[in-house]
OpenMM code with the backbone's topology and positions (N, CA, C; nanometers):
from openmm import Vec3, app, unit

residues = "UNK UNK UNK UNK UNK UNK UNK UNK UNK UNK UNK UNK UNK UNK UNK UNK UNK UNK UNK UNK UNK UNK UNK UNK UNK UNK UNK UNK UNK UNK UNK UNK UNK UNK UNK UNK UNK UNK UNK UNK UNK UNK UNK UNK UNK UNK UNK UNK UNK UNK UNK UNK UNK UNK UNK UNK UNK UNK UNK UNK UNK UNK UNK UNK UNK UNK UNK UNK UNK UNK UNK UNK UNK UNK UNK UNK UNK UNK UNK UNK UNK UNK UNK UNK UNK UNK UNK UNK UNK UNK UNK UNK UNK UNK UNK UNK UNK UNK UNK UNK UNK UNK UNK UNK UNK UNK UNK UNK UNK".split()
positions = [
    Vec3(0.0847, -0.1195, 0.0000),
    Vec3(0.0000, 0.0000, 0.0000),
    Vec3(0.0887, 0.1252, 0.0000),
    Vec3(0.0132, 0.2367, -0.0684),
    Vec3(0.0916, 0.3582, -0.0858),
    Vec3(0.1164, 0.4086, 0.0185),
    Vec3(0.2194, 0.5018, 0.0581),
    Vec3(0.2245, 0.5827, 0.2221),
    Vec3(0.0938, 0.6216, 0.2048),
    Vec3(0.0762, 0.6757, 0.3769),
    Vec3(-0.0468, 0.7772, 0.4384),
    Vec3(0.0245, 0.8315, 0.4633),
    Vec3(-0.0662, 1.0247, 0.4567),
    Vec3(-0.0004, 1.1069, 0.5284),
    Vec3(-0.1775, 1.0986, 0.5952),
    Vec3(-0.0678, 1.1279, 0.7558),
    Vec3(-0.1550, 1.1861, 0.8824),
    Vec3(-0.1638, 1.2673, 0.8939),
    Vec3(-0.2591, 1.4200, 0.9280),
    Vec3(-0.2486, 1.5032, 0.9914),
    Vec3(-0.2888, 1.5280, 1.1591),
    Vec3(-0.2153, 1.5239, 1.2220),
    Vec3(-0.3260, 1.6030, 1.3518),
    Vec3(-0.2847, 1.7218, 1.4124),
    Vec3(-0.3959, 1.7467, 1.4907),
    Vec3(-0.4558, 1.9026, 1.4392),
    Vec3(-0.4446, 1.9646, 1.5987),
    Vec3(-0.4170, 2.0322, 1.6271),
    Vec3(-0.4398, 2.0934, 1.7988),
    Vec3(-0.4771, 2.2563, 1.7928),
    Vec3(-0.4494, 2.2353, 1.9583),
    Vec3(-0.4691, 2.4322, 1.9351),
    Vec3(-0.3259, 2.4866, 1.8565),
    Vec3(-0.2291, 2.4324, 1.9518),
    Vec3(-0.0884, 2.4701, 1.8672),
    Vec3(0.0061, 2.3937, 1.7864),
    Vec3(-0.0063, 2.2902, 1.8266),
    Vec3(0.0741, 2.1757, 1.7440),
    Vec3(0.1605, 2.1314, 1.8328),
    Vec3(0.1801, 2.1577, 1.9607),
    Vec3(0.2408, 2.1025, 2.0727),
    Vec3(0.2241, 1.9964, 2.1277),
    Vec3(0.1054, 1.9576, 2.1670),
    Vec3(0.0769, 1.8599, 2.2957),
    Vec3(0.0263, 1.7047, 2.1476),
    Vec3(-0.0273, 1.7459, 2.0174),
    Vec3(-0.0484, 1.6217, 1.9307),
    Vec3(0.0984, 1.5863, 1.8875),
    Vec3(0.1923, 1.6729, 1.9113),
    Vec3(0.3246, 1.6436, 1.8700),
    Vec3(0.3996, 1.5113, 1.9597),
    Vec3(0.3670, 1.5018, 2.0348),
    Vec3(0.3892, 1.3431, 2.1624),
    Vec3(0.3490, 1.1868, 2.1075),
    Vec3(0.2193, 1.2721, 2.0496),
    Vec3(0.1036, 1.1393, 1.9938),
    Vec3(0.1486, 1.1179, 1.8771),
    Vec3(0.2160, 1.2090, 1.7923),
    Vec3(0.2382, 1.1704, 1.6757),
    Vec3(0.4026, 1.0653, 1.6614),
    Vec3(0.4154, 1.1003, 1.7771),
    Vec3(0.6037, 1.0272, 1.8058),
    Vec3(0.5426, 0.8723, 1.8200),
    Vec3(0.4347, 0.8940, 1.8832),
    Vec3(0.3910, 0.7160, 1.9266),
    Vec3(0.3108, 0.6464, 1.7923),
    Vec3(0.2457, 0.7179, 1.7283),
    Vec3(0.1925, 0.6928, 1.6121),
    Vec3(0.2924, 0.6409, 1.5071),
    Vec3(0.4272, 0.6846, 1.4872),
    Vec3(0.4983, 0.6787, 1.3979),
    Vec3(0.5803, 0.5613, 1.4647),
    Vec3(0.5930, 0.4953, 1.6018),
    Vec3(0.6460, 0.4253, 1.6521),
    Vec3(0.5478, 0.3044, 1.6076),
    Vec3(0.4470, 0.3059, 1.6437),
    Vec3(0.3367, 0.2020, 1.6255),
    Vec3(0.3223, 0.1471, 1.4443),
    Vec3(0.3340, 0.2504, 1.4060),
    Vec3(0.3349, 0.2028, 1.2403),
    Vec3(0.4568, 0.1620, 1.1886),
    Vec3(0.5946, 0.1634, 1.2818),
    Vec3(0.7052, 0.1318, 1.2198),
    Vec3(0.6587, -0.0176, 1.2579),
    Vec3(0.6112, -0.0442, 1.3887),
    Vec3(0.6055, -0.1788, 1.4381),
    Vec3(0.5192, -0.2379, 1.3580),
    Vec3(0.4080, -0.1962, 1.2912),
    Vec3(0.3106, -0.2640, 1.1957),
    Vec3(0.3587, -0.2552, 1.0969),
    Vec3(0.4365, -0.2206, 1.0012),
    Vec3(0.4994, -0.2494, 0.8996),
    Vec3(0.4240, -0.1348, 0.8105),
    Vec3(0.3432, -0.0184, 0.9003),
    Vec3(0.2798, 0.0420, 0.7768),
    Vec3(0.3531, 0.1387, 0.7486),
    Vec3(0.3600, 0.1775, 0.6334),
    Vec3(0.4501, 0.3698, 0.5339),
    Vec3(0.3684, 0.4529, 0.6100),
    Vec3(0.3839, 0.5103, 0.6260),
    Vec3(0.2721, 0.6508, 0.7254),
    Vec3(0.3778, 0.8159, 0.7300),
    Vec3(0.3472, 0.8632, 0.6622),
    Vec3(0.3814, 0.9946, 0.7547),
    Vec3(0.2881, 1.0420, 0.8230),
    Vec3(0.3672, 1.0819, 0.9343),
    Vec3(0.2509, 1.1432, 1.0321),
    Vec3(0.3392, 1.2979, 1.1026),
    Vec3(0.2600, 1.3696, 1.1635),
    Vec3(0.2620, 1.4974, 1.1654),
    Vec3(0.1897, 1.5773, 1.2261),
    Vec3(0.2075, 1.6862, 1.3222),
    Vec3(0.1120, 1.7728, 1.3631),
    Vec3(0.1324, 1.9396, 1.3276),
    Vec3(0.0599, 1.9286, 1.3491),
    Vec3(0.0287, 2.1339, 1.3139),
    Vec3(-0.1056, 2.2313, 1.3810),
    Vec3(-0.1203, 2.3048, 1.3879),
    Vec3(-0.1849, 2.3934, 1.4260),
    Vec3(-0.3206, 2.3938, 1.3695),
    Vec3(-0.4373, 2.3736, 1.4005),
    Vec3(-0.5363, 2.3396, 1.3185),
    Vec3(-0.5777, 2.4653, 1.2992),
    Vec3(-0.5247, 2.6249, 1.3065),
    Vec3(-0.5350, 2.7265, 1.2075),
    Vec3(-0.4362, 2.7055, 1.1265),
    Vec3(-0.3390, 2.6664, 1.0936),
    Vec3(-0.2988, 2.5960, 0.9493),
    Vec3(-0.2635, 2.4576, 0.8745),
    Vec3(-0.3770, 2.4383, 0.9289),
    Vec3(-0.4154, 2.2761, 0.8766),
    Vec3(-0.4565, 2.2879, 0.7397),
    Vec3(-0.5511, 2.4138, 0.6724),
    Vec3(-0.5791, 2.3992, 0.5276),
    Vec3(-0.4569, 2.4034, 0.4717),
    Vec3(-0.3437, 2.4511, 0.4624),
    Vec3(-0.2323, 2.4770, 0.3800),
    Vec3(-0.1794, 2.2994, 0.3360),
    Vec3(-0.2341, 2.2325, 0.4144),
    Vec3(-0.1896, 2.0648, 0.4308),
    Vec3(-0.3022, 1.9992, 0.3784),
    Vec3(-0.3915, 2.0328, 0.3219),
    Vec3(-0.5052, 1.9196, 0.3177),
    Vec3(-0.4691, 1.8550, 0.1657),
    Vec3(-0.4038, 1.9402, 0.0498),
    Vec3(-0.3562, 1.8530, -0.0600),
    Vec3(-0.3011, 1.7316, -0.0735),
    Vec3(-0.2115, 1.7592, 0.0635),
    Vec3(-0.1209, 1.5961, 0.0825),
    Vec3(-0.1872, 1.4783, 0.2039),
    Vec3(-0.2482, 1.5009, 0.2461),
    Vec3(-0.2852, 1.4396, 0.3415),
    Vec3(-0.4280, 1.3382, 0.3016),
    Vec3(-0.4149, 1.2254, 0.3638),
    Vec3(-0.5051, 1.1139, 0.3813),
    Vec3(-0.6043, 1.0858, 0.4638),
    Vec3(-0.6018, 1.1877, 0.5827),
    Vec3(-0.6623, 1.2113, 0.7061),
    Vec3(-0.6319, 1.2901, 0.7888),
    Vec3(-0.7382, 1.3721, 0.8588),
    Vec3(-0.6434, 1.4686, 0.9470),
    Vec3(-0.7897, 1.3909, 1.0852),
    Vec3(-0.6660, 1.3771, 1.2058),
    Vec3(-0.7007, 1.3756, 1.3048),
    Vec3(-0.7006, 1.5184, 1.4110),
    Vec3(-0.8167, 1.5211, 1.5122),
    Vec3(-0.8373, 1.6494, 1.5806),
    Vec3(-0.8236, 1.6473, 1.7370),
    Vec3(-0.7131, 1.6872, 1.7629),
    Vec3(-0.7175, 1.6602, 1.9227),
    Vec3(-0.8868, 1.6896, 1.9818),
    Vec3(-0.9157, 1.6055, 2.0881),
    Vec3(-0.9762, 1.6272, 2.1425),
    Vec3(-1.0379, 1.7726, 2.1914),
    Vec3(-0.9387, 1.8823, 2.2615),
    Vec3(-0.9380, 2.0227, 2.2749),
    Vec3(-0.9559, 2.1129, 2.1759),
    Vec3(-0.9453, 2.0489, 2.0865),
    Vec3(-1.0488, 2.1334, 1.9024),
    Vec3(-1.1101, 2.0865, 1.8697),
    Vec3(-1.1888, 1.9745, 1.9233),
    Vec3(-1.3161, 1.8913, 1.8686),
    Vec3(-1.3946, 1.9851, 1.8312),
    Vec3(-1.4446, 2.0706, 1.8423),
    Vec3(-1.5469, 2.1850, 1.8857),
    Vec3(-1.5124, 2.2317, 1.6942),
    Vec3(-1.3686, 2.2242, 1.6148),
    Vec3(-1.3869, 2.2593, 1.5347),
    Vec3(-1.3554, 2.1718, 1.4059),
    Vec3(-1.4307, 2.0574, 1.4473),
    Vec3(-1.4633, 1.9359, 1.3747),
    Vec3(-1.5325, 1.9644, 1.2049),
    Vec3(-1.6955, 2.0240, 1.2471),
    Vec3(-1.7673, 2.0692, 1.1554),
    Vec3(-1.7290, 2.1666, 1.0469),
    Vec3(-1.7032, 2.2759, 1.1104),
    Vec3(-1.5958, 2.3408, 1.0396),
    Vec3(-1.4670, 2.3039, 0.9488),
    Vec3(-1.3964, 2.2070, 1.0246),
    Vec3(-1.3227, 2.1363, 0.9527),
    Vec3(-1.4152, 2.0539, 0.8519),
    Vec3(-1.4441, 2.0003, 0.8761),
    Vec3(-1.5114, 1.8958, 0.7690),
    Vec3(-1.5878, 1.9376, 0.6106),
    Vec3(-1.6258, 2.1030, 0.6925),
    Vec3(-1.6038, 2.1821, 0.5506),
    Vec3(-1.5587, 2.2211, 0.4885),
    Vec3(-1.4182, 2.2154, 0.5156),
    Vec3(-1.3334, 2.2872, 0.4496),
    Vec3(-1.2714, 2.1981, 0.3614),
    Vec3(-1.2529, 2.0297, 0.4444),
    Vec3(-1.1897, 1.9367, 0.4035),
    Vec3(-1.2754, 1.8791, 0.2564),
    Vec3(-1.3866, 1.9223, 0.2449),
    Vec3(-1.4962, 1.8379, 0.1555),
    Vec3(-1.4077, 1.8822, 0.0170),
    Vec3(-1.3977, 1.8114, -0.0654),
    Vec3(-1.3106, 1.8137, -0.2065),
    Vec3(-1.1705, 1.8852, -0.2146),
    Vec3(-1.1554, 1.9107, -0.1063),
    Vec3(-0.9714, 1.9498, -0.0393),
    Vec3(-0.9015, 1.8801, -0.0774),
    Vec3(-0.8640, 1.7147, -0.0502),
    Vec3(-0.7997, 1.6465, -0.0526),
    Vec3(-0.7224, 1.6017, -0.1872),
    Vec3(-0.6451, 1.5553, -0.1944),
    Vec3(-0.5478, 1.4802, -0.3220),
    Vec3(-0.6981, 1.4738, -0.4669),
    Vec3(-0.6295, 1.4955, -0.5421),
    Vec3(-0.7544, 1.4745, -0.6332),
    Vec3(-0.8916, 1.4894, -0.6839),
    Vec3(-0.8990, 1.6110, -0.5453),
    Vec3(-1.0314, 1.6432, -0.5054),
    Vec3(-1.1237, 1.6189, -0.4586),
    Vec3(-1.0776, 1.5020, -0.3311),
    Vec3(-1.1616, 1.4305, -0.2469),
    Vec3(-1.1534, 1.4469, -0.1393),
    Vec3(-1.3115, 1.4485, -0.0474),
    Vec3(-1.2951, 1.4206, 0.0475),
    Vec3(-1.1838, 1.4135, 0.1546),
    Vec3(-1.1583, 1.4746, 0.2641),
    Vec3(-1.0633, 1.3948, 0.3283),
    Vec3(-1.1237, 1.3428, 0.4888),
    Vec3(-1.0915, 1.2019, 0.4766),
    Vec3(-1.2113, 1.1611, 0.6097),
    Vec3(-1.1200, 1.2557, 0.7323),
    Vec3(-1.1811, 1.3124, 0.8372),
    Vec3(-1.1713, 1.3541, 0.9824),
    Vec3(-1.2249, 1.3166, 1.0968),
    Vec3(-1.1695, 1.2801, 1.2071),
    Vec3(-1.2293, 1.2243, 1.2987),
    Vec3(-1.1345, 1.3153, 1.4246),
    Vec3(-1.2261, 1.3051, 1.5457),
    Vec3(-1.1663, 1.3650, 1.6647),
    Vec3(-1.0565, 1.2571, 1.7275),
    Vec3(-0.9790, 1.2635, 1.8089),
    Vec3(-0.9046, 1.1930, 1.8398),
    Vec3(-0.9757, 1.0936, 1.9580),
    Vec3(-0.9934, 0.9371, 1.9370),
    Vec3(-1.0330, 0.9297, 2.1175),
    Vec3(-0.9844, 0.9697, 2.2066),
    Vec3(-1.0695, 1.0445, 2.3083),
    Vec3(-1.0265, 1.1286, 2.4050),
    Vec3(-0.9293, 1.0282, 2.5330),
    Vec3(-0.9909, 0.8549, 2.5322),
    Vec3(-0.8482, 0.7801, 2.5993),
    Vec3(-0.7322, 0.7832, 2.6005),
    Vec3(-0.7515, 0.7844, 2.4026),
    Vec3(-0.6298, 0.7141, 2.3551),
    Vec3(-0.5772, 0.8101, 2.3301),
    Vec3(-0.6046, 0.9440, 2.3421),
    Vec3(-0.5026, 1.0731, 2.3605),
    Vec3(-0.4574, 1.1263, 2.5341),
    Vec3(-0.5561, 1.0844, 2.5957),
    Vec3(-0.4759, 1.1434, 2.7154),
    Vec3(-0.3727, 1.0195, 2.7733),
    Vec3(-0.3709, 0.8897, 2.7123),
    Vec3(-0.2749, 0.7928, 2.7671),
    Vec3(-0.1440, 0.7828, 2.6078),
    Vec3(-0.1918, 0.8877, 2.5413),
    Vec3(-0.1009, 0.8765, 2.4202),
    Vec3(-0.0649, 0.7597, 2.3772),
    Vec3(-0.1840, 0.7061, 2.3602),
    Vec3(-0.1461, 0.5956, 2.2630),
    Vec3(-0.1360, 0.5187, 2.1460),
    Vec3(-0.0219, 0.5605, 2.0480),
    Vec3(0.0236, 0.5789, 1.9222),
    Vec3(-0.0797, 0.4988, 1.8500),
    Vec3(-0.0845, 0.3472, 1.9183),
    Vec3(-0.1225, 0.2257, 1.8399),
    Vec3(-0.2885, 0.2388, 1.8153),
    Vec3(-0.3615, 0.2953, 1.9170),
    Vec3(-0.5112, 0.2771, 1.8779),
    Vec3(-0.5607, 0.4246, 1.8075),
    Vec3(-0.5092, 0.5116, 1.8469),
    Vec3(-0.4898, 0.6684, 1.7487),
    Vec3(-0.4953, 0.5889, 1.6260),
    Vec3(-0.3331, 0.5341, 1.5757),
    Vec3(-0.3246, 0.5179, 1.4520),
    Vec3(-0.4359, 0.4462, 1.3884),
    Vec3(-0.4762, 0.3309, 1.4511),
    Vec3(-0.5908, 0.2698, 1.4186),
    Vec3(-0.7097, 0.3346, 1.3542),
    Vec3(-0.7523, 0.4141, 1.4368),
    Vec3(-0.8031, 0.5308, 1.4299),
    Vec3(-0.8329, 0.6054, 1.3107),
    Vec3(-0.7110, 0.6258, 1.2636),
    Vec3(-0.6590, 0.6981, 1.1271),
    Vec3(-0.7037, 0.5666, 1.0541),
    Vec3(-0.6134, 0.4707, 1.0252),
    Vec3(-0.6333, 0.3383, 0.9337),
    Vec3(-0.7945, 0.3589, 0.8902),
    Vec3(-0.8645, 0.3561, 1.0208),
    Vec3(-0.9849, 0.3108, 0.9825),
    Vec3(-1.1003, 0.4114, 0.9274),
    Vec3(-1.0519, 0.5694, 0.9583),
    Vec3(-1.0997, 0.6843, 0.8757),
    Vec3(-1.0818, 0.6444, 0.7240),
    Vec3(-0.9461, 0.5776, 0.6936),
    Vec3(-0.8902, 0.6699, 0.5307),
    Vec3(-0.9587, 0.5264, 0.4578),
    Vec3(-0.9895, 0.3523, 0.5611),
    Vec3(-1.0361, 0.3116, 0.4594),
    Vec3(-1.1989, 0.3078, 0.4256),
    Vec3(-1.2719, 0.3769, 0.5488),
    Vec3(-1.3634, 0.3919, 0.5062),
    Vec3(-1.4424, 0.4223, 0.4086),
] * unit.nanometer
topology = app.Topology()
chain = topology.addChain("A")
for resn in residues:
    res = topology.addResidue(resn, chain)
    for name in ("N", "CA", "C"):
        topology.addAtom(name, app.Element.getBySymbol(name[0]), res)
């Protein structure tokens, strides 16, 4: 399978920056290509060309909808890009492996 790119999304790009270290740990261990990555979800549109999914910390859930409009024919080719909030568990115990899952199971939806 082709790489994924991940996005996730915070207030600043700080605190998803932890999750994304475990995410990229977890997919080396699964054998999957992944880039993964965080940023500021006020400049998350500048990223939606390359990206496969953008995940939303929990603490910007609130700008989910919003996102989801912006994301609608954003993506690679002019699709869609699936978004989902982060589980709020599996972000406060940072855990790379069910996050990533997470993602997996957005982009093959």
């Amino acid at each position: 399978m082709a790489e994924q790119t991940i996005m996730l999304n915070c207030a600043a790009g700080m605190s998803t920056s932890l999750l994304v270290n475990k995410m990229k740990e977890a997919a080396q261990a699964q054998g999957i290509d992944a880039k993964i990555f965080a940023c500021p979800a006020s400049e998350a549109d500048q990223h939606f060309k390359e990206v496969d999914c953008i995940l939303l910390g929990p603490q910007v859930s609130y700008l989910k909808s919003d996102m989801e409009n912006k994301a609608k024919g954003a993506g690679k080719d002019g699709q869609d890009i699936p978004l989902g909030v982060i589980d709020m568990q599996a972000y406060g115990m940072m855990d790379g492996v069910k996050a990533l899952k997470q993602a997996e199971d957005l982009i093959k939806a």
